[in-house]
C-alpha positions in Angstrom: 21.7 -4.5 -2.9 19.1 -6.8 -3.5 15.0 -6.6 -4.1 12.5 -8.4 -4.0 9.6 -8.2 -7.0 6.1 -7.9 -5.1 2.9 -9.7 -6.3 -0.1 -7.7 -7.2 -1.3 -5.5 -4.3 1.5 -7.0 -2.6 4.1 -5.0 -0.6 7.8 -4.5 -2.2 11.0 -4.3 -0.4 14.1 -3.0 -1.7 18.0 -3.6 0.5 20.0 0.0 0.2 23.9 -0.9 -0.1 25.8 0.4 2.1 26.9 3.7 0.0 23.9 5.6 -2.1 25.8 8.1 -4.3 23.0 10.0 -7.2 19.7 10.3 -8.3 20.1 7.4 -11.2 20.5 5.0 -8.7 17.5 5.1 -6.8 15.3 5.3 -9.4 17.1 1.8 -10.6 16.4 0.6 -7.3 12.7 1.5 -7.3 12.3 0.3 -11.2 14.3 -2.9 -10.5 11.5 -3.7 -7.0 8.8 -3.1 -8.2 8.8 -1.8 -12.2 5.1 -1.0 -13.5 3.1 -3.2 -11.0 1.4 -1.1 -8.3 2.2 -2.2 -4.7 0.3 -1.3 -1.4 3.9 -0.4 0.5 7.6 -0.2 0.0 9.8 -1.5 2.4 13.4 0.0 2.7 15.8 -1.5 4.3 18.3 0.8 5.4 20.3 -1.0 8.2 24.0 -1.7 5.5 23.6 1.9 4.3 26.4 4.0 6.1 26.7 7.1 3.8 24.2 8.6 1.1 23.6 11.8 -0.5 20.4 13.8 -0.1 19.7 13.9 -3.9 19.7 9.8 -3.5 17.0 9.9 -0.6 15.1 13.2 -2.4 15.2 11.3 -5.3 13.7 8.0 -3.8 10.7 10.0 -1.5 9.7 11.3 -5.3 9.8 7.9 -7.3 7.8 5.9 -4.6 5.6 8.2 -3.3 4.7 10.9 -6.3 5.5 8.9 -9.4 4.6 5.5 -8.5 2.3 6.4 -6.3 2.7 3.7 -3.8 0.4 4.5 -1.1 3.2 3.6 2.3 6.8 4.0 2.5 8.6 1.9 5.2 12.3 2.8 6.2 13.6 0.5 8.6 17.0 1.0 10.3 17.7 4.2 8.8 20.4 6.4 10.5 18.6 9.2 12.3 20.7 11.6 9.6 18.5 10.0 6.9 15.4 9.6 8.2 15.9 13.5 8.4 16.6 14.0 5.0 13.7 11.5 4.0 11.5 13.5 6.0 12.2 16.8 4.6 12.1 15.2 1.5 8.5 14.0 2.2 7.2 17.3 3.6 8.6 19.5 0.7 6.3 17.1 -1.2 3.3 16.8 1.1 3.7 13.3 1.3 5.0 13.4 4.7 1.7 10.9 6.1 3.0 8.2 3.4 6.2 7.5 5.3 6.8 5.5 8.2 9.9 4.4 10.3 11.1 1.6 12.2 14.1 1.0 14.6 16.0 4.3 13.6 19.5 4.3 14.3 22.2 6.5 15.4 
């Protein structure tokens, strides 16, 4: 897992591992990319992550879309099983237009 701290108005990206297990972690994630600085879009790189829990993915739609506010959530290479989840997420929050994938995967 690795991420990478944005400059101001700069984009973020944050590396899922390859197992995502609770809530706790991705809010550590999102604190350890991008903290208190606001950011214009969060990239995700899902392409090592082979299982995680819908809490994890609810959990991540909330803390960069509704807490942090970032205004565009990027997933890229998520399975199509998690771009699912992240979408439902998304919706149940209205937040749906703030998310965006590339190259899903099966």
């Amino acid at each position: 897992m690795t991420t990478t701290a944005p400059s101001k108005a700069d984009g973020a990206s944050i590396e899922l591992p390859e197992r995502t297990s609770n809530r706790a972690e991705a809010t550590k994630l999102v604190d350890d990319a991008i903290g208190e600085t606001r950011v214009a879009v969060l990239t995700v790189d899902a392409s090592q992550m082979v299982l995680s829990a819908p809490s994890f993915l609810d959990q991540l739609v909330k803390d960069v879309l509704i807490t942090r506010r970032v205004p565009e959530l990027v997933v890229v290479s998520a399975t199509e099983r998690a771009g699912r989840l992240l979408t439902a997420a998304a919706i149940r929050r209205q937040v749906e237009a703030l998310i965006r994938f590339e190259n899903t995967r099966s």
